[in-house]
C-alpha angles and dihedrals in degrees: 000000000000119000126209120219117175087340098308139121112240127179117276116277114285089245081061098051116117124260120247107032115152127249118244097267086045091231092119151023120246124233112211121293100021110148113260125253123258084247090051084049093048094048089046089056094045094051079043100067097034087068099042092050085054094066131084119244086251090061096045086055097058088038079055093057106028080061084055097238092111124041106222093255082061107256125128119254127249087258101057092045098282 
């Protein structure tokens, strides 16, 4: 299953990971909800902004807001200092 944060697509749930991926240096499998790698971080980012750089400003607004850290009149909510 694929979850939505703030409009964008992020990897399944750690407790839906598969089963059997290696570690960074490829000596062992993984059980579910092992922390990434730093490699596994770094890709995630990468695939992260790829996504965000290919919306318009219009769409990052309503991500913004649908991850509750703008209102929709622009300002920021109670939670992020508004």
């Amino acid at each position: 299953m694929i979850y939505a944060v703030a409009g964008l697509r992020m990897e399944p749930a750690p407790n839906e990971m598969k089963i059997g991926t290696k570690s960074a240096k490829g000596s062992k499998s993984r059980a579910n909800g092992a922390v990434p790698s730093r490699e596994e971080l770094l890709a995630a980012h990468e695939r992260a902004l790829r996504r965000v750089r290919g919306m318009g400003p219009r769409e990052r607004f309503e991500a913004l807001v649908r991850a509750g850290i703008y209102t929709s009149d622009g300002r920021l909510t109670p939670r992020y200092g508004g």
